[in-house]
ZAFI-398542 format. One line per 5 residues: number of its first residue (from 0); their letters; for each residue x, y, z of C-alpha. Coordinates in nm, 4 decimals, decimal comma, padded with zeros to 6 digits, m for minus. Each point is the difference from the previous one (the first is absolute). Example, Ala and Ser with C-alpha at 12.3 -4.5 7.8 and 13.67 -1.06 7.14 Angstrom:
// residues 2
0) AS) 01,2300:m00,4500:00,7800; 00,1370:00,3440:m00,0660 .
END
This chain:
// residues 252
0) XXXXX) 00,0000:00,0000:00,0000; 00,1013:00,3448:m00,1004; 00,1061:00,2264:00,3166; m00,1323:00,3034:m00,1849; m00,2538:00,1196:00,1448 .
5) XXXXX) m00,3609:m00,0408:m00,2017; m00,0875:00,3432:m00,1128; m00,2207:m00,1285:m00,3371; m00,2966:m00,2409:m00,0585; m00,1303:m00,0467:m00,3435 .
10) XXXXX) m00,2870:m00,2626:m00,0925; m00,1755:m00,2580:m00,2507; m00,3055:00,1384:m00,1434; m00,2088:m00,2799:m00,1191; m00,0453:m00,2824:00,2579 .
15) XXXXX) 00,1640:00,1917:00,2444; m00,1588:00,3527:00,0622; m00,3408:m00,1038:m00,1982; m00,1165:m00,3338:m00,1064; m00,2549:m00,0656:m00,3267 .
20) XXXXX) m00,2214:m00,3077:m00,0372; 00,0084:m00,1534:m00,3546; m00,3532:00,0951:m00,0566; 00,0953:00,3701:00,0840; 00,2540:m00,0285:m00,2851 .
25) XXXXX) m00,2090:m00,1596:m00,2511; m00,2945:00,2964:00,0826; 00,3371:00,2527:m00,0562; 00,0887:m00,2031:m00,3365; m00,3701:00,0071:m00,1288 .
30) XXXXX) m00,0218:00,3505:00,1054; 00,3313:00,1130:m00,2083; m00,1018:m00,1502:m00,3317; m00,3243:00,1504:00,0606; 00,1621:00,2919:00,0231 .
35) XXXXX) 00,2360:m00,0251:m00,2600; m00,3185:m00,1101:m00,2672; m00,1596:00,3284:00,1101; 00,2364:00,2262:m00,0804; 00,1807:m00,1732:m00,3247 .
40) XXXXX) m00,4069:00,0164:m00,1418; m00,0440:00,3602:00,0953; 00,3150:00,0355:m00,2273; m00,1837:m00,2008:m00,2507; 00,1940:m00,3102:00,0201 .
45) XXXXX) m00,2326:m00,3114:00,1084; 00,1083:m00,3378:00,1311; m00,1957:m00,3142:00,0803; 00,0382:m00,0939:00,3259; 00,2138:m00,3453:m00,0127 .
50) XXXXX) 00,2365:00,2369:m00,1969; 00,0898:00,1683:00,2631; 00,0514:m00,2507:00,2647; 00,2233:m00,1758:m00,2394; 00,1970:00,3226:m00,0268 .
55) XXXXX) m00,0073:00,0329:00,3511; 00,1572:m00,3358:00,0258; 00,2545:00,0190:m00,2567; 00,1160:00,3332:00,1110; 00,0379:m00,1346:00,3680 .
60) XXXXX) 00,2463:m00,3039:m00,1726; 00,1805:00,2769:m00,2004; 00,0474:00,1873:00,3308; 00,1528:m00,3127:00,1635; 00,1964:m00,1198:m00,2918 .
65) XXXXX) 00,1649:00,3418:m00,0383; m00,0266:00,1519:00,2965; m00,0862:m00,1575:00,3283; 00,2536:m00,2690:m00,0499; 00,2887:00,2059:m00,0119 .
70) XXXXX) m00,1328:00,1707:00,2746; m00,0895:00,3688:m00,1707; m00,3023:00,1470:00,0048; m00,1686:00,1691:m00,2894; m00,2122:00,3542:00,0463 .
75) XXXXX) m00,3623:m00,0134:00,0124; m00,0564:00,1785:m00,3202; 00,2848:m00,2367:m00,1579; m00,2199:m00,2926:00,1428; m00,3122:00,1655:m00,1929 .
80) XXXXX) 00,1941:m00,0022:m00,2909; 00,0728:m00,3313:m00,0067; m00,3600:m00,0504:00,0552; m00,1409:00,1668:m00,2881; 00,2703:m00,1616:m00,2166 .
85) XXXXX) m00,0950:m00,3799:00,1400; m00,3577:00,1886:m00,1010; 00,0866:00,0657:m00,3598; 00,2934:00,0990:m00,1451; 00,0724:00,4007:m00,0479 .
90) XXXXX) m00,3091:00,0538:00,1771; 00,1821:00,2671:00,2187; 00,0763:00,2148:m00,2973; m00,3422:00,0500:m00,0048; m00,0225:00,1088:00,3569 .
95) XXXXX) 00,0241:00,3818:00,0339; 00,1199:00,1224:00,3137; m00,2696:00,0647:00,2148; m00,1643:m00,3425:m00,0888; 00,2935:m00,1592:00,0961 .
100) XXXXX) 00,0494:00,1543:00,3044; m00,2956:m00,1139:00,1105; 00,0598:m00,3674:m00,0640; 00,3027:00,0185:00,2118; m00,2537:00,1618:00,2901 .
105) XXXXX) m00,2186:m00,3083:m00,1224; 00,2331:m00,2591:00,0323; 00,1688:00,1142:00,3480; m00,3226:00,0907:00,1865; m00,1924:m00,3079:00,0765 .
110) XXXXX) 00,1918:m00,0851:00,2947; m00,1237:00,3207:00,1987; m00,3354:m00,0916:m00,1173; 00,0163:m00,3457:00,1933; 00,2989:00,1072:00,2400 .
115) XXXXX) 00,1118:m00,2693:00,1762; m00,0328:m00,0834:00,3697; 00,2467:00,1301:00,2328; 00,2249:m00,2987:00,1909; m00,0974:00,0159:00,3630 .
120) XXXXX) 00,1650:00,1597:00,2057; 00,2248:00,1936:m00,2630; m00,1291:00,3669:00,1609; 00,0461:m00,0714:00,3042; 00,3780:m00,1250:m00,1251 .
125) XXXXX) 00,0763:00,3419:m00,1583; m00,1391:00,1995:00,2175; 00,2265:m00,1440:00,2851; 00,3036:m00,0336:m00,2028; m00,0272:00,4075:m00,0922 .
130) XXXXX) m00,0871:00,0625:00,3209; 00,3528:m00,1509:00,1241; 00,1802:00,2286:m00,2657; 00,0610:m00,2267:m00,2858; m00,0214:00,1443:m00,3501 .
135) XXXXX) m00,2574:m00,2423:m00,2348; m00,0067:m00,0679:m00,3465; m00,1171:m00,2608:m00,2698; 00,1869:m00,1954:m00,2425; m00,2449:m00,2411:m00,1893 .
140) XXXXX) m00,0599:m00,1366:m00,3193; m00,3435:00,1295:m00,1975; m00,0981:m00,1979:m00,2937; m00,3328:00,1318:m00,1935; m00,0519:00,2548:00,3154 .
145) XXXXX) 00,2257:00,3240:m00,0419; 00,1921:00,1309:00,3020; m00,2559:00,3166:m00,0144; m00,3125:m00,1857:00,0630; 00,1774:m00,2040:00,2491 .
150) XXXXX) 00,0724:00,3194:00,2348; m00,3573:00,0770:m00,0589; m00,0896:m00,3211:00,1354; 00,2534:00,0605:00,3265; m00,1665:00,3272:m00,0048 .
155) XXXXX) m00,3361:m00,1230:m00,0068; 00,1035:m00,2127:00,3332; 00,1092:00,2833:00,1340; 00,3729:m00,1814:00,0134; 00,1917:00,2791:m00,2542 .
160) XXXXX) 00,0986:00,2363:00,2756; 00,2133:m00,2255:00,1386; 00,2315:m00,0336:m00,2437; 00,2598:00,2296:m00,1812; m00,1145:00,0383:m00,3054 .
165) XXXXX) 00,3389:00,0415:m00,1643; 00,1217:m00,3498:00,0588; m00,3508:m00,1653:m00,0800; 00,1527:m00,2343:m00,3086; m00,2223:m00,1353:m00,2630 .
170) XXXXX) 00,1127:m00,2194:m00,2290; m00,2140:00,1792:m00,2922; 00,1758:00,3105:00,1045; 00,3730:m00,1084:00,0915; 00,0159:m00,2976:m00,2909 .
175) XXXXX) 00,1204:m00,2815:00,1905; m00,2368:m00,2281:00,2005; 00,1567:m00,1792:00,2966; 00,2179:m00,1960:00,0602; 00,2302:00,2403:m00,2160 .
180) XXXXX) 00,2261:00,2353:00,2476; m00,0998:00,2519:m00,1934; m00,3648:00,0253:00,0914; 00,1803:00,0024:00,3817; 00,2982:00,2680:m00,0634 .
185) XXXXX) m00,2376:00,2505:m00,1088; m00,1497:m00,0316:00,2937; 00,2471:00,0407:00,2258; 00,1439:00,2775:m00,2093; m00,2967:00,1710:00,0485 .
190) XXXXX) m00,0127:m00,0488:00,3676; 00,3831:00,0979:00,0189; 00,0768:m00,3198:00,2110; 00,2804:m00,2993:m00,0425; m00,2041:m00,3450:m00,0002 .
195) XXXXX) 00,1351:m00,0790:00,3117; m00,2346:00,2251:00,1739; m00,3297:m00,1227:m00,2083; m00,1886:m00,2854:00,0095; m00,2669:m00,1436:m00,2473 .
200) XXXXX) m00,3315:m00,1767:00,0556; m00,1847:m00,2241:m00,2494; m00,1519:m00,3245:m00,0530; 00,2036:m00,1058:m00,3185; 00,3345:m00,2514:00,1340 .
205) XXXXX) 00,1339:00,0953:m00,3337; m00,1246:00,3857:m00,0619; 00,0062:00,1211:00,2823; 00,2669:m00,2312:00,2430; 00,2425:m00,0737:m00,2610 .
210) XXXXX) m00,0212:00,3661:m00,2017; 00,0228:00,1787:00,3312; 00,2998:m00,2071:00,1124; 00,1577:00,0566:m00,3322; 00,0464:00,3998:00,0913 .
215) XXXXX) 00,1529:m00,0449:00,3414; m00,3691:00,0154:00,1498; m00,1669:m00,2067:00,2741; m00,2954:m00,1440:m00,0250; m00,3147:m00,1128:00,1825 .
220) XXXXX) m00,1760:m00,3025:m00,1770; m00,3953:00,0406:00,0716; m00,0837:m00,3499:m00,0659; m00,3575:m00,0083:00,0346; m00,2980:m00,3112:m00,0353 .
225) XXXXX) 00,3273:m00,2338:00,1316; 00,2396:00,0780:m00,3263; 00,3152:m00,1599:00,0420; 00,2422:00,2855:00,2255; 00,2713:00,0995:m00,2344 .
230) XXXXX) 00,3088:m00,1492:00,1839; 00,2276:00,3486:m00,0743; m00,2080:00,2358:00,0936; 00,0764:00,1892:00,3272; m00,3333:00,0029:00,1702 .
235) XXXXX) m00,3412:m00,2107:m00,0814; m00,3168:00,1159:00,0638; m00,3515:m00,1303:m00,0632; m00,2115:00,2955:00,1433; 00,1315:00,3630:m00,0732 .
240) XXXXX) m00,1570:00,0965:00,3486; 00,3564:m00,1319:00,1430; 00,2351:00,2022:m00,2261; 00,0759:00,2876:00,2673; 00,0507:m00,2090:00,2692 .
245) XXXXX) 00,2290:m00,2833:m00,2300; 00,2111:00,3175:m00,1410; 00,1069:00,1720:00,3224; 00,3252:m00,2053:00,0115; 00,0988:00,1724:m00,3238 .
250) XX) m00,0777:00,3686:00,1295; 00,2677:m00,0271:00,2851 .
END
């Protein structure tokens, strides 16, 4: 264990601040290509309906295949592009810019439609970790859901205020989805802190242990419903009620 003290405490988004059920995300899905149908018609450009969940499919293989895998992380409006060109091909060229701005508000937004639940006991967790001085921020890996609906959602909880909002990283924003350092550094770099005085929670072994680890950072493992405990990380937790109380050895 590092004997710098802990002045830094960033966390997991999904499954570890907020949790969504898969029909919550199917509701989201069906919501998007709604969405997306609505405004690609008022543009005059009409698509049958198993059209656009095949696009929606294709474009989420593309995504992994030359994105996700290597561990980047491509923009929201790239990600509509892609979409439109699993659609039909040059279809964006058709697009002017106001349409197309609002299929990238189409395809982000469903998520703050059907937010996801808060984890228990995750205010209660922040509010006593920033009420013993430690600086917060977020380091997690988006997907379809932009970074800028995902602080509305924190907002929406009433959670945002707790965190410093320059080292909240995104992987839509930064580039890099975890485990990649990079998605980390900026953090820190943000915060102005060596990773010896931060430490990372998240539910991920691999993300969030092993990423976090990679940097220099420690780690809490929130290994929740009986997950395995990742055997590296340096604390394990399965209720984030306990956090304070397991981190004051790492505040002396």
């Amino acid at each position: 264990m590092s004997a710098e003290p802990l002045a830094v405490v960033t966390f997991d988004f999904w499954e570890t601040l907020v949790r969504d059920s898969p029909d919550n995300i199917a509701r989201a899905r069906t919501r998007r290509l709604e969405s997306l149908r609505t405004v690609l018609a008022r543009a005059g450009c009409v698509h049958a309906w198993p059209a656009l969940e095949q696009a929606h499919e294709t474009c989420g293989v593309e995504m992994t295949a030359r994105f996700w895998s290597e561990n980047r992380e491509p923009s929201i409006g790239h990600q509509v592009r892609l979409f439109f060109d699993c659609l039909e091909s040059g279809l964006c060229d058709r697009l002017d810019a106001e349409i197309f701005a609002q299929a990238v508000e189409a395809y982000g937004a469903p998520a703050f439609e059907y937010p996801p639940d808060l984890m228990p006991g995750a205010r209660d967790a922040l509010r006593a970790l920033a009420a013993r001085g430690l600086r917060l921020g977020i380091v997690s890996n988006t997907g379809r859901t932009p970074g800028v609906v995902l602080r509305r959602i924190l907002d929406r909880y009433d959670l945002l205020r707790y965190f410093d909002t320059v080292a909240i990283s995104y992987s839509d924003e930064v580039g890099y989805r975890k485990p990649d350092a990079r998605i980390f550094t900026r953090t820190l770099e943000a915060f102005g802190v060596t990773p010896e005085r931060a430490l990372h929670v998240g539910d991920n072994p691999q993300a969030d242990v092993a990423g976090a680890r990679g940097c220099g950072m420690r780690t809490a493992h929130y290994a929740i419903a009986g997950r395995a405990p990742s055997p590296v990380a340096d604390l394990v937790i399965g209720d984030l009620t306990v956090l304070p109380e397991r981190l004051a050895p790492f505040l002396a």
